[in-house]
Z-matrix of the N, CA and C atoms (Angstrom, degrees):
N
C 1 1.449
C 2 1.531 1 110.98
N 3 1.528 2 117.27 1 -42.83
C 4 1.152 3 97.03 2 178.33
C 5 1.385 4 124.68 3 -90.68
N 6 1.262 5 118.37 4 -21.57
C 7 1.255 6 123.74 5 151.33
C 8 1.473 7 111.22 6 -26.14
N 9 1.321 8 129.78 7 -65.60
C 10 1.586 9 137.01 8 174.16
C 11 1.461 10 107.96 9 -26.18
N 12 1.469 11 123.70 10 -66.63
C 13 1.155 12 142.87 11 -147.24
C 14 1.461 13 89.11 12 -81.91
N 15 1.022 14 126.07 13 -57.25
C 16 1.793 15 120.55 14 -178.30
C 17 1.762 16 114.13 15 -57.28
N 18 1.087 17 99.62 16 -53.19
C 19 1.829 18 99.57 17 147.08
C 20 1.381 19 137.93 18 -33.74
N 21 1.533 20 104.41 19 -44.86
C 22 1.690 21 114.73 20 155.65
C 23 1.343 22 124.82 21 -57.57
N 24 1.453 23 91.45 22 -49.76
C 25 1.563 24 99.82 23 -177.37
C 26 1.332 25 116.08 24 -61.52
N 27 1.460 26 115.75 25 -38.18
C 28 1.364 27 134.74 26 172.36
C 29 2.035 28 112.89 27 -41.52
N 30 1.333 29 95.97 28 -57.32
C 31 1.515 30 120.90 29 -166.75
C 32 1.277 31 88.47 30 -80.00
N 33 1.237 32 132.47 31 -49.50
C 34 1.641 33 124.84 32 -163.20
C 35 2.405 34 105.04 33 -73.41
N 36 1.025 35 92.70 34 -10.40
C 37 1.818 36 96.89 35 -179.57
C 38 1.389 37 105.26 36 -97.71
N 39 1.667 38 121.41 37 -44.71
C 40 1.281 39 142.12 38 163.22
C 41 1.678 40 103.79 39 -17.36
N 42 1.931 41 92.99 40 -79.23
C 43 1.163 42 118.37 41 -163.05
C 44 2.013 43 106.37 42 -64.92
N 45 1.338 44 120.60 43 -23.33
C 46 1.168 45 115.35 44 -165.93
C 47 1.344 46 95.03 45 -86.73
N 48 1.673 47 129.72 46 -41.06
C 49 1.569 48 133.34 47 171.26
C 50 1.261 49 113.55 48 -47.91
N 51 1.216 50 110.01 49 -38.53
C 52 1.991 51 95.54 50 -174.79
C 53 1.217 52 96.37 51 -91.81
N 54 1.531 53 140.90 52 -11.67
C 55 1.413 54 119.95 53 -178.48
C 56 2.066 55 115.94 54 -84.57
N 57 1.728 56 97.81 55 -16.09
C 58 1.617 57 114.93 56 175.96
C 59 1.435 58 91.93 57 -72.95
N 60 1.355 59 132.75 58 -65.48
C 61 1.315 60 140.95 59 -158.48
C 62 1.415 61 105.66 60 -62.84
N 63 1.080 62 132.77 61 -59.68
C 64 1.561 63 135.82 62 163.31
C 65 1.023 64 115.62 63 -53.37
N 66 1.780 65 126.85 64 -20.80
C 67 2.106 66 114.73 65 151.49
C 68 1.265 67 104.18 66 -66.46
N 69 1.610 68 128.95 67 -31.30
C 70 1.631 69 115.48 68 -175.55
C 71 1.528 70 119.94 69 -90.22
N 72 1.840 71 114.17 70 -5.67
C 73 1.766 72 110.99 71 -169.37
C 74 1.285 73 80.94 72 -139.52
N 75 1.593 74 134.64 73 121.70
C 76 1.229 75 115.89 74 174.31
C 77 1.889 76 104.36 75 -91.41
N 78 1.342 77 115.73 76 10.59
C 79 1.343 78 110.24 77 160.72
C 80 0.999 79 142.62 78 -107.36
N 81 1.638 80 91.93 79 7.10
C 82 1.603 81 112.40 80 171.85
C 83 1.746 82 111.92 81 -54.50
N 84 1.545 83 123.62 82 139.69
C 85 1.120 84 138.41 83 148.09
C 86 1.364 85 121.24 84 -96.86
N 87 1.617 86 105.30 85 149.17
C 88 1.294 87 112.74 86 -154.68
C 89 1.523 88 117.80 87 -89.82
N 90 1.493 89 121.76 88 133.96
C 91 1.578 90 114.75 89 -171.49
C 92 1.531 91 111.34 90 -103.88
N 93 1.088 92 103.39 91 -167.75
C 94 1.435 93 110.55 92 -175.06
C 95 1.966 94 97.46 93 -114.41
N 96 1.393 95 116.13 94 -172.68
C 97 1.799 96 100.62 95 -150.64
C 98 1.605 97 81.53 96 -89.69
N 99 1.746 98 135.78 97 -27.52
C 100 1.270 99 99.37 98 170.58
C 101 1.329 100 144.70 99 -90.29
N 102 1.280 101 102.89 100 -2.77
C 103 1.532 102 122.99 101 146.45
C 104 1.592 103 100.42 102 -29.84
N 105 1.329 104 104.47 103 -93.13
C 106 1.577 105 125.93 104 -168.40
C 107 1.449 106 113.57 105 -20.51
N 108 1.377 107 86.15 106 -46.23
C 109 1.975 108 103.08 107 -173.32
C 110 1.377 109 102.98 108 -80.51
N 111 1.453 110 147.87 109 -19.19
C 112 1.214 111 137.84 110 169.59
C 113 1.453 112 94.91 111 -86.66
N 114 1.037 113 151.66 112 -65.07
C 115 1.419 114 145.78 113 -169.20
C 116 1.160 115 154.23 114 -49.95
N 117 1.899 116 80.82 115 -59.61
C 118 1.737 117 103.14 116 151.16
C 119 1.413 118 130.68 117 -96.03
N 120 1.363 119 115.99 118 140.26
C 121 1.753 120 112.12 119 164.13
C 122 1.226 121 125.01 120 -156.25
N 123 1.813 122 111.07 121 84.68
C 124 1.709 123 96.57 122 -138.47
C 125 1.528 124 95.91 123 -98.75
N 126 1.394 125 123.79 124 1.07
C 127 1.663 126 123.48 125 170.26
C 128 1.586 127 104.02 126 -72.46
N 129 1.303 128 131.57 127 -5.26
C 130 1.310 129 122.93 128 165.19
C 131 1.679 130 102.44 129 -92.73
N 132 1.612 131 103.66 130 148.51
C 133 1.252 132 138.71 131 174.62
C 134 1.248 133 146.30 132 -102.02
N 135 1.824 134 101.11 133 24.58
C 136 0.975 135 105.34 134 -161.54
C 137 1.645 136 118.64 135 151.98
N 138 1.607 137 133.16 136 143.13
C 139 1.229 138 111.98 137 168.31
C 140 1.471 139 114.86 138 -76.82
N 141 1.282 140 127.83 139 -10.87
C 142 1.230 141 120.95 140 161.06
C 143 1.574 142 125.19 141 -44.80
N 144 1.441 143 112.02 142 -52.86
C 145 1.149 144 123.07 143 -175.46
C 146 2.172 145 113.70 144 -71.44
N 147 1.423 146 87.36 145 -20.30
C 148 1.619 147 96.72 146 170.20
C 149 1.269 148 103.27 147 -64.39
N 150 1.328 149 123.57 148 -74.95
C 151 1.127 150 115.78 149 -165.80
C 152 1.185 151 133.28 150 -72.35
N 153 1.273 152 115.70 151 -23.84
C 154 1.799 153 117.07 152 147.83
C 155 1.013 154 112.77 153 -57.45
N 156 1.368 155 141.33 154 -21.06
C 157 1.680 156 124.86 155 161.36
C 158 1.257 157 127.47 156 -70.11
N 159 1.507 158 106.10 157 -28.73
C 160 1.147 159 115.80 158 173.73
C 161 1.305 160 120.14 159 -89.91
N 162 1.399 161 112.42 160 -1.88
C 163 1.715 162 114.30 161 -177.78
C 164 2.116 163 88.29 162 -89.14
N 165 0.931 164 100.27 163 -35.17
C 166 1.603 165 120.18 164 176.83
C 167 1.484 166 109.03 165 -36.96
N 168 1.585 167 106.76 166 -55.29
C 169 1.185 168 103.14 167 -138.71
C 170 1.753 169 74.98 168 -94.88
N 171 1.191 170 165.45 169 4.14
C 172 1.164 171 154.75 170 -153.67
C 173 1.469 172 88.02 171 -134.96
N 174 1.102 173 142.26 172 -5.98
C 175 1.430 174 119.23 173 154.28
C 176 1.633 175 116.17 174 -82.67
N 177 1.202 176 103.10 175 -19.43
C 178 2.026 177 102.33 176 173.01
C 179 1.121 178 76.75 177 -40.55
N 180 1.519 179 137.73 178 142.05
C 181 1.110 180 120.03 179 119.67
C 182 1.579 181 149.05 180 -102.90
N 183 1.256 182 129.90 181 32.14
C 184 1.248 183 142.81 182 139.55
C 185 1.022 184 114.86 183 -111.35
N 186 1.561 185 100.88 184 178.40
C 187 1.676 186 122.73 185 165.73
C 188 1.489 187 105.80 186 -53.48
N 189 1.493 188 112.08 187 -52.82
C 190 1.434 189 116.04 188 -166.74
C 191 2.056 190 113.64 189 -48.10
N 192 1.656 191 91.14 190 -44.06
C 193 1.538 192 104.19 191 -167.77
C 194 1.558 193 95.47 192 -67.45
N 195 1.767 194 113.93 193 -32.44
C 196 1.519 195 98.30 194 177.70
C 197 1.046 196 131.06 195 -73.02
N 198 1.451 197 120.54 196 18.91
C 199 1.558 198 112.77 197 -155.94
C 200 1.612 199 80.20 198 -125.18
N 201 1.356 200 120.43 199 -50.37
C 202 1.444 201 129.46 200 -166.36
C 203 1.485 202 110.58 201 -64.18
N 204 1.133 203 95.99 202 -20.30
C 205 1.900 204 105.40 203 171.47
C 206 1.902 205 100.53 204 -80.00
N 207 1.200 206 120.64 205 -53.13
C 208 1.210 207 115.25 206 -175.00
C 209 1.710 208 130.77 207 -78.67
N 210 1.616 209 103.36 208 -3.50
C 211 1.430 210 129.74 209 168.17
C 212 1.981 211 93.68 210 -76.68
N 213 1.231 212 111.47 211 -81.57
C 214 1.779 213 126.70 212 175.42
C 215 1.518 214 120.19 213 -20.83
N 216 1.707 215 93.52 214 -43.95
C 217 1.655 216 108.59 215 172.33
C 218 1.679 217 99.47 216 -65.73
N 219 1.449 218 95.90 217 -81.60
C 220 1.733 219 97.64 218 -153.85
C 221 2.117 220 110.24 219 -54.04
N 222 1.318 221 101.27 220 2.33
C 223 1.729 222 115.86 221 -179.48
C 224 1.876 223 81.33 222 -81.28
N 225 1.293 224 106.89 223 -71.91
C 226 1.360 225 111.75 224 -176.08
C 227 1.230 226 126.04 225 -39.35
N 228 1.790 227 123.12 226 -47.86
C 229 1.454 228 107.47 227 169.91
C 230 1.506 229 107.53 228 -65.43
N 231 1.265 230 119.79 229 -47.83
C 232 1.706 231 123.69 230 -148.01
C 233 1.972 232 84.71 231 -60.71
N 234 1.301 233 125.45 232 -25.86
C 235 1.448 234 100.92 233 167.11
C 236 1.766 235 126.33 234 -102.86
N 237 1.187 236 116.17 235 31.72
C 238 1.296 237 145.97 236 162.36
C 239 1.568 238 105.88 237 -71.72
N 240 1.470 239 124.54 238 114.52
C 241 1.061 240 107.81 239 161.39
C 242 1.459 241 126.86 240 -117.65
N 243 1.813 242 96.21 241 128.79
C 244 1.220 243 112.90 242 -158.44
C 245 1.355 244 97.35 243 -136.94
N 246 1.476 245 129.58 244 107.46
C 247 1.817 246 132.99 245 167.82
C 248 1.716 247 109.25 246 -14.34
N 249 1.174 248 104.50 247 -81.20
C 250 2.014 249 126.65 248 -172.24
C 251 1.518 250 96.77 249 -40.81
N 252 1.839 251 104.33 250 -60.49
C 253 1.820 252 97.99 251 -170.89
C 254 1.551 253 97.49 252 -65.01
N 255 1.180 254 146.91 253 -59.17
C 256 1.555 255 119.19 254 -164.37
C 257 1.332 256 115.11 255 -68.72
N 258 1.111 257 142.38 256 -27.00
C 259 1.371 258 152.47 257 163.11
C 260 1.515 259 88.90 258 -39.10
N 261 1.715 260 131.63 259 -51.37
C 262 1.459 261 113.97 260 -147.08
C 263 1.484 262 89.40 261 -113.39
N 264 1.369 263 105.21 262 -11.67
C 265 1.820 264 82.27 263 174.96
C 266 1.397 265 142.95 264 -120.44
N 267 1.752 266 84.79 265 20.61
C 268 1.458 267 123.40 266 169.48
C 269 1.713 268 119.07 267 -89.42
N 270 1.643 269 105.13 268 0.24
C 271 1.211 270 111.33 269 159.50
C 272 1.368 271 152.99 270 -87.34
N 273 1.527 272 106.36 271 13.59
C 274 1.128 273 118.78 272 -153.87
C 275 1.952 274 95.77 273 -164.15
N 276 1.066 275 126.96 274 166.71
C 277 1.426 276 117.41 275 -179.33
C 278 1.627 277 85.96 276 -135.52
N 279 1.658 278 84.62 277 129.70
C 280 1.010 279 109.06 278 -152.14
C 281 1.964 280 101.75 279 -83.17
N 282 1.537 281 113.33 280 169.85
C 283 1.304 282 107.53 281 -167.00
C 284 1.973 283 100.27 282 -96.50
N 285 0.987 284 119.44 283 1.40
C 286 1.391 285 141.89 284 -179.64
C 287 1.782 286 105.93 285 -50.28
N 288 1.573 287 85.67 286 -58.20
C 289 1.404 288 97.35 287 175.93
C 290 1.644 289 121.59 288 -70.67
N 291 1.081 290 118.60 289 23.19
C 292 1.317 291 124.39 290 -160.15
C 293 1.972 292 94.35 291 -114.03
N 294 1.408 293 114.24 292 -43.44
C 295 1.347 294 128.73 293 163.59
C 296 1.690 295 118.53 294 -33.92
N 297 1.139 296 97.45 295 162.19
C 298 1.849 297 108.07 296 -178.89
C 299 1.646 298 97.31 297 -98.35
N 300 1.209 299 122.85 298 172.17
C 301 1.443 300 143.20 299 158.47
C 302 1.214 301 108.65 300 -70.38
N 303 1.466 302 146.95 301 -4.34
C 304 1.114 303 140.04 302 -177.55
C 305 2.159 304 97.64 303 -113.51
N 306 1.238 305 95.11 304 -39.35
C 307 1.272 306 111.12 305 -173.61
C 308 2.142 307 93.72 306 -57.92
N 309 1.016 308 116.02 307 -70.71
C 310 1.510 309 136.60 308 166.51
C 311 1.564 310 98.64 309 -31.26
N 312 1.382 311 128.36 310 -33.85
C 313 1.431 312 112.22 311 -153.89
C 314 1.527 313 94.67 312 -95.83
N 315 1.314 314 108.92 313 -45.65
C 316 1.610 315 127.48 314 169.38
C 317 1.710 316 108.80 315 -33.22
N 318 1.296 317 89.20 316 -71.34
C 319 1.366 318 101.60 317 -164.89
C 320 2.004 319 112.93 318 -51.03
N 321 1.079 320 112.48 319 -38.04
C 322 1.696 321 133.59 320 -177.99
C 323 1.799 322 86.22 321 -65.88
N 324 1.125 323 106.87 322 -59.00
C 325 1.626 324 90.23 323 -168.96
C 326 1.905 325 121.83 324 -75.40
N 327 1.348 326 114.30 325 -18.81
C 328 0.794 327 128.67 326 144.29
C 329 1.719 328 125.41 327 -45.95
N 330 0.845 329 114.99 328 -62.36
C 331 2.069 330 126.89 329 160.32
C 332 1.868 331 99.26 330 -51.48
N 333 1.238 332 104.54 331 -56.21
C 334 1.627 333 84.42 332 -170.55
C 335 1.691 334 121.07 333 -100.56
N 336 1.436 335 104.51 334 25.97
C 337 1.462 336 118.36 335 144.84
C 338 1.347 337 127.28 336 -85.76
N 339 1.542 338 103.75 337 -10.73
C 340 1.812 339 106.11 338 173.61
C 341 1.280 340 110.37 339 -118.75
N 342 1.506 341 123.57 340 9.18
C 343 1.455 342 120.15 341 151.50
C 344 1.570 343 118.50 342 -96.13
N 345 1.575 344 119.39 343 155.90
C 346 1.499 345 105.33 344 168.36
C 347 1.753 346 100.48 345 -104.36
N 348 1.064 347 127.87 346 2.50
C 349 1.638 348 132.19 347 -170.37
C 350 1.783 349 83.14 348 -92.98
N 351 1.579 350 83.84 349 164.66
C 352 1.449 351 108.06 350 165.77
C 353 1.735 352 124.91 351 -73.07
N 354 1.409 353 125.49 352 127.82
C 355 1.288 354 119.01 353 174.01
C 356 1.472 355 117.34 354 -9.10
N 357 1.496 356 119.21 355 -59.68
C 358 1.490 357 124.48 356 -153.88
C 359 1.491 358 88.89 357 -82.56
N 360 0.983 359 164.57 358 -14.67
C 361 1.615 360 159.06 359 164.25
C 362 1.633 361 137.70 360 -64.65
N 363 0.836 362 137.22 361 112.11
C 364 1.124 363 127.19 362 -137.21
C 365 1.528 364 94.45 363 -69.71
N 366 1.771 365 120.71 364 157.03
C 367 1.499 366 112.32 365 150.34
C 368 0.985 367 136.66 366 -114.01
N 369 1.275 368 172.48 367 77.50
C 370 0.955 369 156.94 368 -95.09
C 371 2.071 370 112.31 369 -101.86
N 372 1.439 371 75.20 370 -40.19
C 373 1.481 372 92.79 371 -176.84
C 374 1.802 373 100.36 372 -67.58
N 375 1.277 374 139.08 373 -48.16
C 376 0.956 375 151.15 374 165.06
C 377 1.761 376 112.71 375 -16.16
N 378 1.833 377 92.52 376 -63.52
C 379 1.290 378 105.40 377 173.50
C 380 1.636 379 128.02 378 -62.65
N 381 1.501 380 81.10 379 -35.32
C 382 1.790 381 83.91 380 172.06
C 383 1.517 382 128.40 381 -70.33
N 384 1.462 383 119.18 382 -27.36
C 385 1.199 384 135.47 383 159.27
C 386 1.193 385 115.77 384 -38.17
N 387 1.360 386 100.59 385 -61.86
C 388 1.888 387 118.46 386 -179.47
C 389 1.832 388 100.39 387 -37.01
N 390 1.628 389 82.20 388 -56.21
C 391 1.500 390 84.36 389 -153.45
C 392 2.128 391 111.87 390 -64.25
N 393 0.990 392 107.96 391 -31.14
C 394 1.581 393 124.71 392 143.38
C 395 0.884 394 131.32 393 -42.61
N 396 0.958 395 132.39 394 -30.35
C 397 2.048 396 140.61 395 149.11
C 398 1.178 397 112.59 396 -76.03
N 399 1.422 398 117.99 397 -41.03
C 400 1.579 399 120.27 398 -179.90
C 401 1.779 400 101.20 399 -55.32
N 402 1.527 401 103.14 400 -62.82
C 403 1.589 402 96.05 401 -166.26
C 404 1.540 403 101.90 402 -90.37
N 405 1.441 404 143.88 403 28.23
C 406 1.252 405 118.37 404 143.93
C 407 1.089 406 132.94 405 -175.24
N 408 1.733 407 100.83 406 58.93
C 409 1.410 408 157.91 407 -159.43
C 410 1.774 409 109.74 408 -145.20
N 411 1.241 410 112.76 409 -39.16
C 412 1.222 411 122.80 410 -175.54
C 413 1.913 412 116.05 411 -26.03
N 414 1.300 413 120.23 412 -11.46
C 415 1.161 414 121.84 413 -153.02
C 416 1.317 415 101.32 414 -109.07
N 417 1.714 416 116.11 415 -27.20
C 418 1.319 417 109.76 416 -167.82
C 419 1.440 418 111.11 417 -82.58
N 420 1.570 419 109.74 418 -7.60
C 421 1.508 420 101.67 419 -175.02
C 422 1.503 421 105.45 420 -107.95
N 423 1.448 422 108.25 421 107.38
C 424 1.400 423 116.67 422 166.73
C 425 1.679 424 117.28 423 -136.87
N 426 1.474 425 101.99 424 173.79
C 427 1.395 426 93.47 425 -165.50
C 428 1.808 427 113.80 426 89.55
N 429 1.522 428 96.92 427 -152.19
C 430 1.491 429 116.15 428 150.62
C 431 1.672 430 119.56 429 -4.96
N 432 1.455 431 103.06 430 -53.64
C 433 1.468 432 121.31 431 -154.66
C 434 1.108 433 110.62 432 -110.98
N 435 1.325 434 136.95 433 7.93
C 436 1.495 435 142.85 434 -167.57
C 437 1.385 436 109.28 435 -75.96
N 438 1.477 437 119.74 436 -45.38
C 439 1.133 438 114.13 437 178.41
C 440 1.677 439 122.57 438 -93.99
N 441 1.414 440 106.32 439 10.21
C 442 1.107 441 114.00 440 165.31
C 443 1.719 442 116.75 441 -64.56
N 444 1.658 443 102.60 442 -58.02
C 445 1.315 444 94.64 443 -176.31
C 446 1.756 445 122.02 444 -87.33
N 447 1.589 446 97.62 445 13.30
C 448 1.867 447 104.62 446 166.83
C 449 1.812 448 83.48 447 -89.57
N 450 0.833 449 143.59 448 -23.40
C 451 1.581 450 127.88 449 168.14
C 452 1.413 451 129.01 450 -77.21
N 453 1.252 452 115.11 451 -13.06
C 454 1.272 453 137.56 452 166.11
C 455 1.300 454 110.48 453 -87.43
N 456 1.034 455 142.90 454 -19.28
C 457 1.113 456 155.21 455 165.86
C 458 1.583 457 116.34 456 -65.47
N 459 1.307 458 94.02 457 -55.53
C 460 1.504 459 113.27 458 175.01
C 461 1.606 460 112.89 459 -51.49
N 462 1.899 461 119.44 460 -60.40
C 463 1.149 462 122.10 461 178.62
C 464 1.696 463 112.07 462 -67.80
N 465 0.977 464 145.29 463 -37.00
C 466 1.576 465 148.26 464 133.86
C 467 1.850 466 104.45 465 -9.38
N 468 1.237 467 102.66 466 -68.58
C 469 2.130 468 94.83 467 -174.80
C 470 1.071 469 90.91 468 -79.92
N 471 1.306 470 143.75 469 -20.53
C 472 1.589 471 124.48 470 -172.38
C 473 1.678 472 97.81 471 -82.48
N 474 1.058 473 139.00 472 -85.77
C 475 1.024 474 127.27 473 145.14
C 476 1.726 475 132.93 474 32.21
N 477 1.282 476 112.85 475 -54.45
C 478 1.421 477 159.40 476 -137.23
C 479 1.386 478 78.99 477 -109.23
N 480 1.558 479 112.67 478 -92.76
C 481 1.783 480 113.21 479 -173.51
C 482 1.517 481 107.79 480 -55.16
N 483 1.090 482 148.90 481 -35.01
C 484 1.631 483 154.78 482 174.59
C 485 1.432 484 88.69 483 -61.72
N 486 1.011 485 162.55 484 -21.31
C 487 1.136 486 152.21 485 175.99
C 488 1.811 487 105.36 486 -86.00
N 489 1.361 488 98.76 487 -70.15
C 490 1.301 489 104.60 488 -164.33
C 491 1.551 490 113.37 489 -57.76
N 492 1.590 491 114.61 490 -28.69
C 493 1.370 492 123.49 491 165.71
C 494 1.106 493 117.26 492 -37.41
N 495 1.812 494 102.23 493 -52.42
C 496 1.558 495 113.82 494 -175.08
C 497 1.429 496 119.26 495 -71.64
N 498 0.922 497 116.73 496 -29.64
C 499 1.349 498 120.69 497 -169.95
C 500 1.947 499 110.00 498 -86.96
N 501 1.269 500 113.20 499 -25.20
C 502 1.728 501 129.04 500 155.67
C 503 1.819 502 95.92 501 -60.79
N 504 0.975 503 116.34 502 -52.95
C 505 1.667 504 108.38 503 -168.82
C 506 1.777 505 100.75 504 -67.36
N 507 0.959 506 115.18 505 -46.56
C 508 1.560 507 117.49 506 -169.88
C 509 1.361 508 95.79 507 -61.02
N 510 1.556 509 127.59 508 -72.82
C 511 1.353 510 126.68 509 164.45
C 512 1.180 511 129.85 510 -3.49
N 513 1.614 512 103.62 511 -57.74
C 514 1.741 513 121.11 512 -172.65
C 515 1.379 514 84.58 513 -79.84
N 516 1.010 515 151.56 514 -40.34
C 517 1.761 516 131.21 515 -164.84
C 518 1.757 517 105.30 516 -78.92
N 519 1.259 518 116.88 517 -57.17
C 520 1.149 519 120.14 518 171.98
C 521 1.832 520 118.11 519 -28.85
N 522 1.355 521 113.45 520 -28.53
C 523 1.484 522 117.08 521 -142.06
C 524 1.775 523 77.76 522 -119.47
């Protein structure tokens, strides 16, 4: 059952990204959310910032560090406050809560060994990492952890539209 509902949530961010992106490309065709996630990534700034995420994500070095990075993240958005993300991630109970207090403590310090900003600051690069484990990492989390990184997935396109929102508003002011 809840699996279902995270699936919604999944399809319901999916479906709102290609309908923002198709107000900005009217020849855009429409993908599915891992499409989106290989294609798009508009909270990155740069190929600089690619490849420091990706130099990032290959120093985790285990499975374990990859998972504890993607527990730290999705701890990190779910305390982000953002209207759209609690609206979408208050639909589903999340697998976060499924973790220990030691597991949670790990994982946070793990996240803020690969930022140089303070917790409360946004990162961008952080996010991009995520999204770099999401598409090609995807394998190590099974079991236990499967729906961890379909939730990581989720904060990645959410993410994704919070960007592109922003960047339509800046647009509209500019103009």
């Amino acid at each position: 059952m809840q699996n279902k509902k995270l699936q919604q949530a999944l399809q319901n961010i999916t479906d709102s990204l290609n309908e923002e992106i198709r107000e900005l490309n009217h020849l855009y065709y429409v993908m599915n959310s891992d499409d989106l996630m290989l294609n798009y990534n508009p909270f990155v700034n740069g190929s600089k910032v690619v490849r420091n995420a990706v130099s990032q994500s290959l120093t985790l070095s285990s499975k374990d560090q990859l998972i504890d990075f993607v527990l730290g993240m999705l701890n990190k958005a779910y305390a982000e406050n953002n209207v759209y993300q609690k609206i979408l991630f208050n639909g589903f109970k999340s697998t976060v809560n499924d973790y220990s207090l030691t597991e949670h403590c790990y994982a946070q310090m793990i996240v803020e060994m690969c930022s140089n900003r303070p917790a409360c600051r946004p990162d961008p690069l952080l996010y991009t990492t995520l999204a770099v484990i999401v598409n090609h990492y995807a394998d190590y989390f099974q079991d236990r952890h499967s729906q961890l990184i379909e939730e990581a997935k989720l904060v990645c396109l959410a993410k994704m539209f919070v960007s592109i929102r922003a960047k339509k508003v800046e647009l509209q002011l500019a103009s």
